[in-house]
GUDOMAR-323210 format. One line per 10 residues: number of its first residue (from 1); their letters; for each residue x, y, z of C-alpha. Coordinates in nm, 2 decimals. Last residue first. Example, Ala and Ser with C-alpha at 12.3 -4.5 7.8 and 13.67 -1.06 7.14 Angstrom:
<sites>
2> SA> 1.37,-0.11,0.71; 1.23,-0.45,0.78;
</sites>
This chain:
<sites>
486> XXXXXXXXXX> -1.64,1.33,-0.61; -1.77,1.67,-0.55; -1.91,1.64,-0.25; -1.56,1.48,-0.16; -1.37,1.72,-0.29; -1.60,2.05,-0.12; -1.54,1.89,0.24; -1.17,1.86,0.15; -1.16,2.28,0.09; -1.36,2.27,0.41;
476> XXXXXXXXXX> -1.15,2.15,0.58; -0.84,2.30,0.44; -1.00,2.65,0.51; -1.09,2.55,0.88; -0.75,2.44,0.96; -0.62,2.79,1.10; -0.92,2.89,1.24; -1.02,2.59,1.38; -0.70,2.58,1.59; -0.77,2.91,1.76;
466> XXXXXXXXXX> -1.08,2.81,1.89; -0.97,2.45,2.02; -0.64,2.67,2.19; -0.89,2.90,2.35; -1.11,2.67,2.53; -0.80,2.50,2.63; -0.68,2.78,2.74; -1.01,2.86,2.92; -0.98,2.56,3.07; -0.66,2.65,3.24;
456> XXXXXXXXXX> -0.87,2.73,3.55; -0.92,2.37,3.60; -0.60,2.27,3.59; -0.49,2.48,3.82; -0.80,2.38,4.05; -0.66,2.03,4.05; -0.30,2.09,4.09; -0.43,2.20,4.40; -0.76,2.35,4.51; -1.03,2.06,4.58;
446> XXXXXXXXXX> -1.31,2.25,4.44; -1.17,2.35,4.12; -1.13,1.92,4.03; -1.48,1.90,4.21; -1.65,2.14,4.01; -1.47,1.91,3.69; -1.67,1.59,3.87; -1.99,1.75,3.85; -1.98,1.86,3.51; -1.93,1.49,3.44;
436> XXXXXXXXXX> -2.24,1.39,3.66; -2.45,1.65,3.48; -2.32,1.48,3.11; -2.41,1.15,3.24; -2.78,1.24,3.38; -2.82,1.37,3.03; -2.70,1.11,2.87; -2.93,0.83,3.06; -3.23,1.06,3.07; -3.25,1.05,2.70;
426> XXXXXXXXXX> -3.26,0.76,2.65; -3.34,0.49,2.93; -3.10,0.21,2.82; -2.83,0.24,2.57; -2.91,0.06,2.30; -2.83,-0.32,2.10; -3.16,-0.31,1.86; -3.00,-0.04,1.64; -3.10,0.30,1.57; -3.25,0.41,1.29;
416> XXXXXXXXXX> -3.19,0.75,1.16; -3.37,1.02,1.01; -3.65,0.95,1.14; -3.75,1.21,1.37; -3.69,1.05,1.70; -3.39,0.88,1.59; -3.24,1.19,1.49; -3.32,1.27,1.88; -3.14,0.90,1.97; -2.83,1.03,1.75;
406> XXXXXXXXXX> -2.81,1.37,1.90; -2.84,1.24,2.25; -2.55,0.97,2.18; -2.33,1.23,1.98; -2.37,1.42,2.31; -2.28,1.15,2.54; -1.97,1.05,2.33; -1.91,1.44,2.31; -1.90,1.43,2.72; -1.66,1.10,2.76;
396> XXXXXXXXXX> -1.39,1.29,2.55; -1.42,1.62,2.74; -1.40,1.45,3.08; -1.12,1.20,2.94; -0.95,1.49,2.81; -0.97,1.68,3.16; -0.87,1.36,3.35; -0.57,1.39,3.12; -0.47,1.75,3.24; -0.51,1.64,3.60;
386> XXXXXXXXXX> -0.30,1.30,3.56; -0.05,1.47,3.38; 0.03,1.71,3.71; 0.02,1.44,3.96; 0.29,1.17,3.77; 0.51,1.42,3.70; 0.55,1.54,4.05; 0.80,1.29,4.21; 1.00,1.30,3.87; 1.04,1.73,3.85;
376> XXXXXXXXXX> 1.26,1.82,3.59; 1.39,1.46,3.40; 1.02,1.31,3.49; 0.90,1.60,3.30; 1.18,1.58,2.99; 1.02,1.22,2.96; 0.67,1.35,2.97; 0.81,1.60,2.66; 0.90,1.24,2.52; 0.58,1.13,2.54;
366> XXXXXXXXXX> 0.42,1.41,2.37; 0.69,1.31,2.06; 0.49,0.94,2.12; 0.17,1.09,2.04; 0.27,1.26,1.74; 0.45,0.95,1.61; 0.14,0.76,1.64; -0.06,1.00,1.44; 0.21,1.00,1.14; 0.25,0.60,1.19;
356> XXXXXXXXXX> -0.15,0.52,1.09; -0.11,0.16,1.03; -0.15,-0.06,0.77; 0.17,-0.27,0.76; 0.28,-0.15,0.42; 0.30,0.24,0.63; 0.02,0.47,0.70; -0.01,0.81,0.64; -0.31,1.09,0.78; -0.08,1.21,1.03;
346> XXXXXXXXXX> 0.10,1.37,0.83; -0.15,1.56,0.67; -0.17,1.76,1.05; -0.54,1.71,1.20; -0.86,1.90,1.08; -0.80,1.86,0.75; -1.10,1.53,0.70; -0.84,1.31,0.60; -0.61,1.40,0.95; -0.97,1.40,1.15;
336> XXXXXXXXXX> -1.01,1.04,1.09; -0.56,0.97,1.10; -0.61,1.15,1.40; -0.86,0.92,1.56; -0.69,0.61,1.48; -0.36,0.69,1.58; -0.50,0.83,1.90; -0.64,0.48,1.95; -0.33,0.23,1.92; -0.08,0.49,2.07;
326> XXXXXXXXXX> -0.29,0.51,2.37; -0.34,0.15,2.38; 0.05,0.09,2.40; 0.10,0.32,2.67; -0.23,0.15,2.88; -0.09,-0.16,2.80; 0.30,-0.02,2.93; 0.14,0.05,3.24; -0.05,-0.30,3.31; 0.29,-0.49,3.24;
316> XXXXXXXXXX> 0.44,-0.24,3.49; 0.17,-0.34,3.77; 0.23,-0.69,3.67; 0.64,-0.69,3.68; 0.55,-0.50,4.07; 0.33,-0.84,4.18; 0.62,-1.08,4.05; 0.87,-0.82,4.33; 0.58,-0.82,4.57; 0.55,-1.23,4.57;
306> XXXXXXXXXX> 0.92,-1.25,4.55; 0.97,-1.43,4.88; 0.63,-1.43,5.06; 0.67,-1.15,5.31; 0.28,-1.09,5.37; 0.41,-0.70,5.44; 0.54,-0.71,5.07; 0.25,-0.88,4.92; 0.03,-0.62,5.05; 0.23,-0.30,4.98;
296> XXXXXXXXXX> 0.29,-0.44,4.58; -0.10,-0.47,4.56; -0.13,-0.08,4.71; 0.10,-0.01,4.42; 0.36,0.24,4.53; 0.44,0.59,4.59; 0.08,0.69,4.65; 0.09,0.55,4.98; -0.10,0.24,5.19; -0.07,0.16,5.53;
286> XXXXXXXXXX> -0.29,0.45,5.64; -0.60,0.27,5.48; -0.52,0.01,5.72; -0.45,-0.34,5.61; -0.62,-0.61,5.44; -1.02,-0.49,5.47; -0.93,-0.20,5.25; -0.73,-0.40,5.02; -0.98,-0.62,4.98; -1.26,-0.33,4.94;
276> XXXXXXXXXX> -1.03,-0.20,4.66; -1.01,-0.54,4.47; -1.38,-0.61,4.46; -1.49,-0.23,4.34; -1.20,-0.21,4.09; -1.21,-0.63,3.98; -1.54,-0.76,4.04; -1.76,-0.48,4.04; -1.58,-0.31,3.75; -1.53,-0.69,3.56;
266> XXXXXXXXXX> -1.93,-0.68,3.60; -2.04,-0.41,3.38; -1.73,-0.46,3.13; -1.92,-0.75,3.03; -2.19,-0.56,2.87; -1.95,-0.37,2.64; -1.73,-0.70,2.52; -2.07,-0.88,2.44; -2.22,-0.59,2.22; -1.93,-0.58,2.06;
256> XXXXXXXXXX> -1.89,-0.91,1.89; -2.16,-0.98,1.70; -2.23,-0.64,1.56; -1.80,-0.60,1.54; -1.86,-0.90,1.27; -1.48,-0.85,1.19; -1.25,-0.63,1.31; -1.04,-0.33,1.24; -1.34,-0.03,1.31; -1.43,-0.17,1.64;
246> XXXXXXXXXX> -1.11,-0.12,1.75; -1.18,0.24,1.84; -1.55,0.09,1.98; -1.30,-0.12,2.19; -1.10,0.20,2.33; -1.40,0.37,2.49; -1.28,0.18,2.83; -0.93,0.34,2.83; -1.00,0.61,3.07; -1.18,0.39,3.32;
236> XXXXXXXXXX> -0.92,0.49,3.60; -0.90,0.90,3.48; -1.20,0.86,3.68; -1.08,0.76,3.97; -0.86,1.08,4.00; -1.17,1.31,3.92; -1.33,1.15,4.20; -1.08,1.13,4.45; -1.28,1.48,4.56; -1.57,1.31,4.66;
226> XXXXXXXXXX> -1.38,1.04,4.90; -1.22,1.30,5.05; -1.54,1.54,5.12; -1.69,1.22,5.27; -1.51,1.25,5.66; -1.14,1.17,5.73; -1.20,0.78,5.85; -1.52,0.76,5.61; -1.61,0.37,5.56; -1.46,0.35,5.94;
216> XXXXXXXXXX> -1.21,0.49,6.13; -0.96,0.25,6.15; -1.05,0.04,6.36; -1.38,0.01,6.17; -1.19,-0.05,5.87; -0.96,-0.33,6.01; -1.26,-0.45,6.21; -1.40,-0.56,5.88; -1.13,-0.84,5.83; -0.78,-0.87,5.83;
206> XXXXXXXXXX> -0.58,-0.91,6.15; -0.30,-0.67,6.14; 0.08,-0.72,6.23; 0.23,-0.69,5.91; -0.13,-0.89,5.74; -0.27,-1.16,6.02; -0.42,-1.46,5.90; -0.78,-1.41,5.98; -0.89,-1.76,5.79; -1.18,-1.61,5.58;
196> XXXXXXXXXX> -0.96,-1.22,5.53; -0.65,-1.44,5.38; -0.81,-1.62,5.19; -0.99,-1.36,5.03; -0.71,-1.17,4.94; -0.51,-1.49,4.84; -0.84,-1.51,4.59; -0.82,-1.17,4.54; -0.45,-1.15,4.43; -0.49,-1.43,4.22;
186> XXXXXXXXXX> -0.78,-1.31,3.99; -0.57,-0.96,3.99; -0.31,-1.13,3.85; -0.47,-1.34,3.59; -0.66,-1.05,3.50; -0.37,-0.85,3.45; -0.15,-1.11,3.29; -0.44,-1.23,3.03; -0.46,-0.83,2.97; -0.10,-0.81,2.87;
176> XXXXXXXXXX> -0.11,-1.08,2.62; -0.43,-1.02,2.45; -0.31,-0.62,2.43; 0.03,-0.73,2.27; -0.16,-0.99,2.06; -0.37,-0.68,1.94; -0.13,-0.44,1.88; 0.12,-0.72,1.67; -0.18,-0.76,1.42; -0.27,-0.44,1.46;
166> XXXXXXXXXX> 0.10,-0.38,1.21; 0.46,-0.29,1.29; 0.38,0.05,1.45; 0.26,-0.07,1.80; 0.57,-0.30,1.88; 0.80,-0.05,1.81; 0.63,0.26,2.00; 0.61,0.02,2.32; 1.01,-0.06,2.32; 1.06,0.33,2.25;
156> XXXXXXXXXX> 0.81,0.47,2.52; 0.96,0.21,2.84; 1.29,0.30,2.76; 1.24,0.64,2.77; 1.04,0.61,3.11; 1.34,0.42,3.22; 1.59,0.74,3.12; 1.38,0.94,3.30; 1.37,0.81,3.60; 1.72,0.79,3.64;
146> XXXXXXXXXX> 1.93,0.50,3.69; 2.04,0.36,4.03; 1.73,0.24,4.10; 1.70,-0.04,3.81; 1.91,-0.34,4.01; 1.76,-0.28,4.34; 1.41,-0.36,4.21; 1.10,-0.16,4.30; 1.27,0.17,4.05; 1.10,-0.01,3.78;
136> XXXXXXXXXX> 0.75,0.04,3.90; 0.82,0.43,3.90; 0.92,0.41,3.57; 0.62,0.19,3.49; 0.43,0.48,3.64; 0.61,0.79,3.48; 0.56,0.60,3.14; 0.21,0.51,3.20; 0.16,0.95,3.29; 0.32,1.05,3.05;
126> XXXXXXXXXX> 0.10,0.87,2.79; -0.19,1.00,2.95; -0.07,1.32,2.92; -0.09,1.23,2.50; -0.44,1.00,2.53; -0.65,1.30,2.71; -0.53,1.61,2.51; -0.57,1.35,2.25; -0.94,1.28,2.27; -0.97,1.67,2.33;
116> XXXXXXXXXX> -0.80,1.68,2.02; -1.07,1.43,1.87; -1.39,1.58,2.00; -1.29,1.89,1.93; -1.24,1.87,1.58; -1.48,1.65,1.51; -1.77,1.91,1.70; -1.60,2.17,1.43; -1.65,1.95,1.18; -2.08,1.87,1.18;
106> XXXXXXXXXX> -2.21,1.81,1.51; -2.38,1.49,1.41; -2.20,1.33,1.17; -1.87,1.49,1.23; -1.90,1.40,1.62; -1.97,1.06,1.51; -1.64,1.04,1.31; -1.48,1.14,1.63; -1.68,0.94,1.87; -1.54,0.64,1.67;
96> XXXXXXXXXX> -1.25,0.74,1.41; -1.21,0.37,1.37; -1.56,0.36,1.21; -1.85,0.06,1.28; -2.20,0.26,1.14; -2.52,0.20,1.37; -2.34,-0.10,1.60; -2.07,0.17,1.70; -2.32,0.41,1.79; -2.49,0.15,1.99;
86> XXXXXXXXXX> -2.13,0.07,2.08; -2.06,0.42,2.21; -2.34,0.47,2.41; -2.25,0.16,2.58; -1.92,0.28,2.68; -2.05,0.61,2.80; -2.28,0.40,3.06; -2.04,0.19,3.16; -1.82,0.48,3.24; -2.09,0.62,3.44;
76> XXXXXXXXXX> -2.14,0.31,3.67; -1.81,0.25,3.69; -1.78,0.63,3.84; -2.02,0.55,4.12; -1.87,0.18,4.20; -1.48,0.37,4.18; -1.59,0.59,4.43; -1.79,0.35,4.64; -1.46,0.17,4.66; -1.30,0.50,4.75;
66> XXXXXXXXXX> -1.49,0.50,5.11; -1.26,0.25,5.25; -0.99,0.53,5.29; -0.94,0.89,5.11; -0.64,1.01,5.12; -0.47,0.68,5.19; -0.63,0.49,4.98; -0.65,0.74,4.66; -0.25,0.74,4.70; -0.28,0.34,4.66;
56> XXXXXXXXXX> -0.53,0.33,4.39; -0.33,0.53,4.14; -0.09,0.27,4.07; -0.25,-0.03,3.97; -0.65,0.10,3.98; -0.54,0.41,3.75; -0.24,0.19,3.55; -0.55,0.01,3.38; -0.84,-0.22,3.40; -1.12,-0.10,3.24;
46> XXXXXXXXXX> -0.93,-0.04,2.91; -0.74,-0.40,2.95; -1.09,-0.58,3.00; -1.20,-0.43,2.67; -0.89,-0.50,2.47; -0.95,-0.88,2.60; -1.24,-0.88,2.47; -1.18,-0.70,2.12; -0.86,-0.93,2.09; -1.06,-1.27,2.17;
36> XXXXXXXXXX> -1.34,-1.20,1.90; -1.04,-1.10,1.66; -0.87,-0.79,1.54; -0.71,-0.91,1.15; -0.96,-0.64,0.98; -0.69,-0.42,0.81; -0.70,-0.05,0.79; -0.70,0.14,0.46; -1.06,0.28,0.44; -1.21,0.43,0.73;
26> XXXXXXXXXX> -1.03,0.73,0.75; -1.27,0.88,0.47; -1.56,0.87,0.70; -1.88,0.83,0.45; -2.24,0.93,0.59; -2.54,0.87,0.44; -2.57,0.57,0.67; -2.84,0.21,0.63; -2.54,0.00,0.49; -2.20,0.18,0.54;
16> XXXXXXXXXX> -2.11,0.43,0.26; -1.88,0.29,0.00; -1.47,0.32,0.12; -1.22,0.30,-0.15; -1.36,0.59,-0.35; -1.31,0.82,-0.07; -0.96,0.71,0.02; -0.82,0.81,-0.29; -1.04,1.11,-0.23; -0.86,1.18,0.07;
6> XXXXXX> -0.53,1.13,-0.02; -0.37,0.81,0.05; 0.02,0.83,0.13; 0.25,0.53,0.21; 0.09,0.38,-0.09; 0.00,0.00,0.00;
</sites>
């Protein structure tokens, strides 16, 4: 294949989708070799991520027992976003997802938000997996004599290779590290619960529920805590929109997807909710830090010989998937917006493996500004990105919800037909989500902090948006006049 396709090139290789007036010229080019396995295990790796592996132990300690009804709350409205993508997903597959939905319904402008808010999100997240499985390295004696930014480049450069060869190589990468972090997590909770049924004592502790109420309770420093960890948890379900991404380089995505979304339900009860209240009823709340994975803290006090250290490789595994999903998707999604004009041309190519380098690339050069970070400040890097990310993820989640309401009031008149997999109680359902996720960026101002900064540079973002769209607007709307006429 051409290591260039223009956009009517592009055009004439992809017909519309059955029952769809509308043509996404980044859908042509890609290969279909995701299977049924890939797309499930792709959706247990989004909900389970470097957030519940890393970012759970801070949480703990700030906020106690209570963030398991924290991560329950946000599950709920992750779920929810996730299944308003795949009923748009099941209405016209795309690998520009949301994006090309935002085009459809909200016209280029809403694309072009939607999808560099989708990287504001993907490129601090990127940061923030190579800060963690830096972090992670630093566990063993033999990696902390070298600086932390010299692992997290590492970490970027063997990721980046693996993820521009071909989806092929994504999706076995993704297969492989999910089976580990399932397979882990599986384990830890049934030692977990073994360990709370036969009261074997934890560093001292006996494990059970007096551990909490010894401790202070469900609420040890009172509920304001436990709502401002919100914004924090969410960045945890960042990756779940990632299958309907996939969606577009797979087979039979109306068979496959509507089983990957609805099982995502359950793995956050069983594995964020589950897992947190085991670690609460394990040790105290104070036992655990933000320096290290609250499963790591647990194995160590246990004092199994190399339990922690085989715990740590799995935390790290679970960084570099989140890495290597983040280059996936935001390759995707700027290769749509690329062939559209609203991203750089470059980003629009793809090489004899089928796969959009330029965007990847782009992604990974924001990675290596998040290796200057941890160079400058490495016991802050992973705090700041987190903020800006939860902001993309925010912004990202909220045009899903919007696309959803536009599509089910299109739906309403006719002009649309939506499919017999849907999100359940439309409308109420999007607007109940789009309220919560106003609620949780009042809470980011709310808390002061790094928060609050990040907040108040909204308007930058605001501006930034604006001031793109100026300067692409002409070239999008030049391509918007090739492909009418074409």
């Amino acid at each position: 294949m051409s290591d260039r396709i223009t956009a009517a090139e592009t055009l004439v290789a992809a017909p519309p989708a059955a029952g769809s007036p509308h043509v996404d010229a980044g859908d042509a080019g890609y290969s279909k070799d995701l299977k049924s396995r890939h797309i499930n295990m792709i959706a247990i790796g989004g909900a389970i991520g470097t957030g519940l592996f890393l970012g759970a132990g801070g949480r703990l300690a700030g906020a106690g027992p209570s963030l398991a009804i924290a991560y329950a709350v946000c599950g709920v409205f992750a779920f929810f976003v996730v299944r308003a993508l795949g009923e748009l997903v099941l209405y016209r597959p795309s690998s520009g997802a949301f994006v090309s939905y935002a085009r459809e319904f909200m016209g280029e402008k809403g694309a072009f938000a939607a999808g560099w808010l989708y990287f504001l999100n993907w490129a601090t997240t990127a940061v923030a997996d190579i800060t963690a499985a830096a972090t992670y390295a630093h566990f063993w004696g033999m990696f902390s004599d070298i600086p932390q930014w010299i692992l997290a480049l590492i970490a970027l450069a063997v990721v980046l290779t693996a993820n521009l060869i071909s989806v092929k190589y994504f999706g076995e990468m993704e297969f492989w590290f999910a089976i580990i972090k399932v397979g882990a997590l599986v384990a830890f909770m049934l030692i977990g619960i073994f360990l709370v049924v036969t009261q074997h004592p934890v560093d001292g502790h006996t494990p059970g529920f007096s551990t909490i109420t010894d401790s202070g309770g469900i609420f040890p420093v009172g509920m304001l805590p436990m709502l401002l960890v919100i914004q924090g948890v969410v960045f945890a379900y960042a990756s779940v929109e990632l299958c309907g991404v996939a969606a577009g380089e797979t087979e039979s995505p109306e068979k496959i997807m509507p089983k990957a979304i609805n099982s995502i339900m359950w793995r956050v009860g069983l594995f964020y909710v589950g897992s947190v209240v085991l670690l609460a009823l394990l040790l105290p709340y104070t036992s655990y830090s933000g320096d290290e994975s609250p499963f790591v803290t647990v194995m160590d006090k246990l004092g199994i010989p190399g339990a922690a250290g085989v715990m740590n490789l799995v935390v790290l595994t679970a960084a570099l998937s989140s890495l290597n999903s983040g280059l996936y998707s935001t390759g995707r999604i700027l290769r749509s917006m690329a062939l559209s004009g609203s991203a750089p041309k470059f980003t629009g190519r793809m090489n004899k493996g089928q796969v959009p380098y330029g965007g990847i690339l782009l992604t990974a050069g924001f990675g290596v500004l998040g290796v200057g970070l941890n160079y400058v400040m490495p016991g802050e890097a992973f705090e700041i990105v987190l903020n800006f990310a939860s902001i993309g993820i925010l912004g990202t989640w909220g045009m899903i919800m919007l696309c959803s309401l536009l599509f089910w009031h299109r739906s309403r008149d006719g002009r649309v037909t939506r499919p017999s997999y849907r999100l359940p109680w439309a409308p109420y359902t999007q607007i109940v989500t789009l309220a919560f996720l106003a609620t949780v960026v009042f809470l980011m101002w709310w808390g002061g902090g790094v928060g609050r900064t990040t907040v108040m540079c909204l308007p930058l973002i605001a501006a930034a948006l604006v001031g793109g769209w100026f300067v692409v607007r002409r070239r999008v709307n030049d391509l918007a006049q090739e492909r009418e006429d074409a």
